[in-house]
N, C-alpha and C positions, 0 to 999 in steps of 0.2 A: 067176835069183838076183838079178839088177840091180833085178827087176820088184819085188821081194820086198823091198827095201832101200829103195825108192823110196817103197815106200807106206809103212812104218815109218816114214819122217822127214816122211810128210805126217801121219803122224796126231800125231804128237808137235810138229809146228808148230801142228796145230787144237787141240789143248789148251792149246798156251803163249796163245794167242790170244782163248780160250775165258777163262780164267783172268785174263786182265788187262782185259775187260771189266767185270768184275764191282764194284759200287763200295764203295768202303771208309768205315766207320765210322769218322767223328771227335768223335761227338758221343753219350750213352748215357743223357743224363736232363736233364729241364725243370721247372722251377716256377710254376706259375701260380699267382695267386689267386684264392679259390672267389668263383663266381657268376662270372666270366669266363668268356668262350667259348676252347673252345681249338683254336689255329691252330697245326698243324706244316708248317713249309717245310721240304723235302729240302736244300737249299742248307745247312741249320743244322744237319744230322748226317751229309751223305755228301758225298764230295768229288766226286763226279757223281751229278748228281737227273735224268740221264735215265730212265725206267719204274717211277721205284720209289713205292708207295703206302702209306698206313699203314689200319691195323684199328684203331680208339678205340672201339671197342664196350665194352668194359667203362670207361672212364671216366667217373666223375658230378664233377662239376666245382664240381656245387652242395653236395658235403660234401665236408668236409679229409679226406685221407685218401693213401697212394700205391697209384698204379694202373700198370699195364703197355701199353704201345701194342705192335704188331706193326708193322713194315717191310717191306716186300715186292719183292723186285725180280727179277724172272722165277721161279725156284723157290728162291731162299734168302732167308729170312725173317731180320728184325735186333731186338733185342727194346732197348725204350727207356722209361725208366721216368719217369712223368709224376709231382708230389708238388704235390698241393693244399695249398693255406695258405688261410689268414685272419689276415690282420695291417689289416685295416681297421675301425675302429670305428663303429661303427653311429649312421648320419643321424637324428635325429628332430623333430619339431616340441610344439611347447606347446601347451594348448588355449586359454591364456591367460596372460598374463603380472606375472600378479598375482592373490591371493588373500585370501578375510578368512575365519579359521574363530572357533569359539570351543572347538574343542578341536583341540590341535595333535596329540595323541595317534592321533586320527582321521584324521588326513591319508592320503591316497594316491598315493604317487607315483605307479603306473599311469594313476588317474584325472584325470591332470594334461596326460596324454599322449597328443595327438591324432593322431601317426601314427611309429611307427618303421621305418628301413629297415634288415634285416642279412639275411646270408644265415643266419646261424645264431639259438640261443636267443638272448632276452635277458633280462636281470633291471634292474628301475629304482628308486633309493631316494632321499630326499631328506634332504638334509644342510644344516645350519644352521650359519650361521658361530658366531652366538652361542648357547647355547639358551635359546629363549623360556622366560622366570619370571614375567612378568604381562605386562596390556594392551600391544600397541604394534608399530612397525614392524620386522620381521626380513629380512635379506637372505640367501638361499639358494637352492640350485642342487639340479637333479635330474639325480642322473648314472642314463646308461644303461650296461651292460655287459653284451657278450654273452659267451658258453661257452666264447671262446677269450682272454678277458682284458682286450680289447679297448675301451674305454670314451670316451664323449663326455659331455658336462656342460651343461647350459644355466643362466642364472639367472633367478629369481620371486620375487617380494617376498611374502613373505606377511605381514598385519596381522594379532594376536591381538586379538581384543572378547571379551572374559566378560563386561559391563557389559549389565545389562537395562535397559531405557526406564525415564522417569523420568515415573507418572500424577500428575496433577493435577486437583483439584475432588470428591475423594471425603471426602467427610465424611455423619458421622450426621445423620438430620435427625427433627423433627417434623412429620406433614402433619395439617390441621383436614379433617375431610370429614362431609356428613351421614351419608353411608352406609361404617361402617368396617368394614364385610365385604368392599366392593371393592377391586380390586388400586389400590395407588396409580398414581396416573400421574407417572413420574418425566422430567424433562426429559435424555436423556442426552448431549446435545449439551453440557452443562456438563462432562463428562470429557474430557480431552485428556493425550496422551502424548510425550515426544520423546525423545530416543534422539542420544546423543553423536556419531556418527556419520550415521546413517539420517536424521536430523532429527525432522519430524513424524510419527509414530508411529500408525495406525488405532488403538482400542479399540472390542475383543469385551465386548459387558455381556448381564447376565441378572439376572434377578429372581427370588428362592424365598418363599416363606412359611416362617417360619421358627416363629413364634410367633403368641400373639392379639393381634392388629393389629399384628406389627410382620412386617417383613420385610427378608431380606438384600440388595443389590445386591454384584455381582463385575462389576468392570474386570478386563478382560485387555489388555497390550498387549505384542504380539513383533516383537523388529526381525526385519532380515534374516537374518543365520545364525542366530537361533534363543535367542537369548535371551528371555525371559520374566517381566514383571511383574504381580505380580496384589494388587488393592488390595479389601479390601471394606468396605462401606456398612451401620450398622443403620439402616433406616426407620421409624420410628413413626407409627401413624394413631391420631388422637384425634377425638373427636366435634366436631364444629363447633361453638360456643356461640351464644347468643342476643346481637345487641347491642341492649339494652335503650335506651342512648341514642335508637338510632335510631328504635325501638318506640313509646317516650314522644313524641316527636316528630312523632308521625301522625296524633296526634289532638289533642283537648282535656280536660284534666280535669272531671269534675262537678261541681257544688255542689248543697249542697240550699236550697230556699228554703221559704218560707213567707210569713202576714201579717204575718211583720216588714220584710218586702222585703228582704231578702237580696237581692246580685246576686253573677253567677258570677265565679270567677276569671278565667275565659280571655275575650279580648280580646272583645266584641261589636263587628260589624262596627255601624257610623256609623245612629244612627235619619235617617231620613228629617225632613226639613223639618217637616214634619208628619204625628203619631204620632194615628192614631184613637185614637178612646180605648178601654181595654181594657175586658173585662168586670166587673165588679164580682166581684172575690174575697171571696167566705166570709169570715166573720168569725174561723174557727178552720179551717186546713189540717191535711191528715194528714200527717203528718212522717214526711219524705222521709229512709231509712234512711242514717246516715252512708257509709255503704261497700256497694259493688255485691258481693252475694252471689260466693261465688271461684265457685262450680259452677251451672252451667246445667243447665234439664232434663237428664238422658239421662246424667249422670254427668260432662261433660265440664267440664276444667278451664279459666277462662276468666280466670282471674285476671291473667294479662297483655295483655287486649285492654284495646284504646283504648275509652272509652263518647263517645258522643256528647254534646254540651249544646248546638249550634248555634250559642252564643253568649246563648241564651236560659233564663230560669231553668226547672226543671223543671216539667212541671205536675201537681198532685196525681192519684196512679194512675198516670203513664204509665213504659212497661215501658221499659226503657234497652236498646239495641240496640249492640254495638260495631261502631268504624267500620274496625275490620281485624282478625280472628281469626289468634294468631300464636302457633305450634307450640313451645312451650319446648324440643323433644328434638332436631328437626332444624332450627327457624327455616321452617318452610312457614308460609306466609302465601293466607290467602283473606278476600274481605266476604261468603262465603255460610258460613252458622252449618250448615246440611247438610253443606254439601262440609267444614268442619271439624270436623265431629262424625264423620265416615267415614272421616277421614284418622286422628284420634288413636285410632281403634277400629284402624286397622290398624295404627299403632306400638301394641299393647298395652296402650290406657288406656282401660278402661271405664268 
């Protein structure tokens, strides 16, 4: 009976014993912030952290959200509920801190934006203190906000320019050329462009046929964000004229003579000290026709060549020869009466 007594109050000492080992819960939920790592100390939820281990297996830390941990301490298990936040607003950098558009409408905050950090979405919009109404400097800020409300702001100056370059040196022109089927040659280095900002401005030119002999030039010139001025040119080609001043000036005019001794207009160079004496002219010369026939053999019109006199009067019969054949339609110029009779056959004069 003793034996029987004895063990009944050993085993009711092993339970009380059993029972006060066990450690007690003072602690049943933690807040971290998402994208933190998370650390549980025993120390922080039992009032003895001897044996006891936690299960975070279903915890993601890197979305908001509440999760469950397990506690473990020999076979009783302590449940502790872990709640993700997001109360920090998302870090980001600019890709620049200043811009020039010429349309504000177009702007991009994202494209502004050369690197964000959050753990969650973001969205980025940019906001203007004043809103731009023409040309000029605006001061504004692009704020970032991520999905859980969360926001940070930076500031960027952006400059509005609507204002295209301003060309210079385009005007209509007339050009003289023998030949007006060819493209003119136009000097384009006379156009120049500047631009209120950008300064000196490149221009883009081109040339069309637009008309007979005339044709168009286009100046293009674009600053940097994109504005664009375009100027154009009418060209005219006209035929080259003859300058006749200079024509008459190449030679000598004719006279005619006879036995009344006529002498020529044009200057005779100095007789010598002593003049042989000439032949004995005829009593009656053939007279010498006032004016040099306009057309030479072969059809060809000669009426503005220079005639020779040497300085000496003509002498009866002799054929008068010019001392430069000169093209009235393009100004060509030869002393061979061939090569000029081949040339006005090829401009069309037979």
């Amino acid at each position: 009976m003793k034996k029987n007594l004895v063990a009944v109050m050993l085993g009711m000492i092993s339970l009380v014993l059993v029972g006060c080992g066990a450690p007690k819960q003072i602690k049943d939920s933690v807040t971290i912030e998402a994208g933190e790592e998370l650390s549980l100390e025993a120390e922080d939820f039992f009032d003895s952290t001897d044996g006891i281990t936690f299960d975070t297996t279903n915890v993601n830390t890197s979305k908001v959200g509440e999760y469950e941990v397990t506690a473990i301490y020999k076979n009783k298990e302590y449940n502790i509920k872990v709640d993700v936040v997001d109360t920090t607003a998302p870090e980001f950098e600019l890709v620049q801190d200043s811009i020039v558009t010429n349309d504000v409408c177009s702007l991009d905050a994202e494209s502004l934006i050369a690197s964000i950090e959050d753990v969650s979405d973001t969205t980025a919009e940019l906001k203007f203190e004043t809103e731009p109404e023409e040309d000029g400097e605006y001061e504004t800020s692009v704020v970032v906000t991520d999905e859980y409300g969360n926001s940070s702001e930076k500031s960027i100056s952006v400059a509005v320019d609507t204002t295209a370059p301003t060309i210079s040196g385009v005007e209509n022109e007339t050009m003289k050329q023998a030949d007006v089927t060819a493209e003119p040659t136009i000097d384009f280095s006379k156009y120049s462009a500047e631009d209120s900002r950008d300064g000196v401005v490149e221009c883009e030119t081109s040339m069309e046929k637009t008309g007979d002999k005339e044709y168009t030039v286009t100046v293009t010139a674009t600053d940097e964000v994109g504005n664009v001025a375009t100027e154009t040119a009418v060209v005219k080609v006209e035929t080259s004229t003859t300058n006749s001043s200079k024509s008459a000036g190449s030679g000598k005019s004719a006279s005619s003579s006879g036995s009344s001794g006529g002498s020529s207009t044009a200057s005779a160079p100095e007789a010598p000290a002593e003049t042989p004496s000439a032949p004995e002219t005829p009593a009656t010369q053939p007279e010498t026709p006032a004016t040099q026939p306009e057309t030479q053999p072969g059809g060809v019109d000669t009426s503005n060549a220079v005639w020779k006199t040497d300085g000496q009067p003509t002498m009866p019969g002799e054929t008068l020869t010019p001392d430069v054949y000169h093209c009235p339609i393009c100004g060509y110029e030869t002393t061979s009466y061939d090569e000029y009779v081949a040339h006005m056959k090829a401009e069309g004069v037979q």
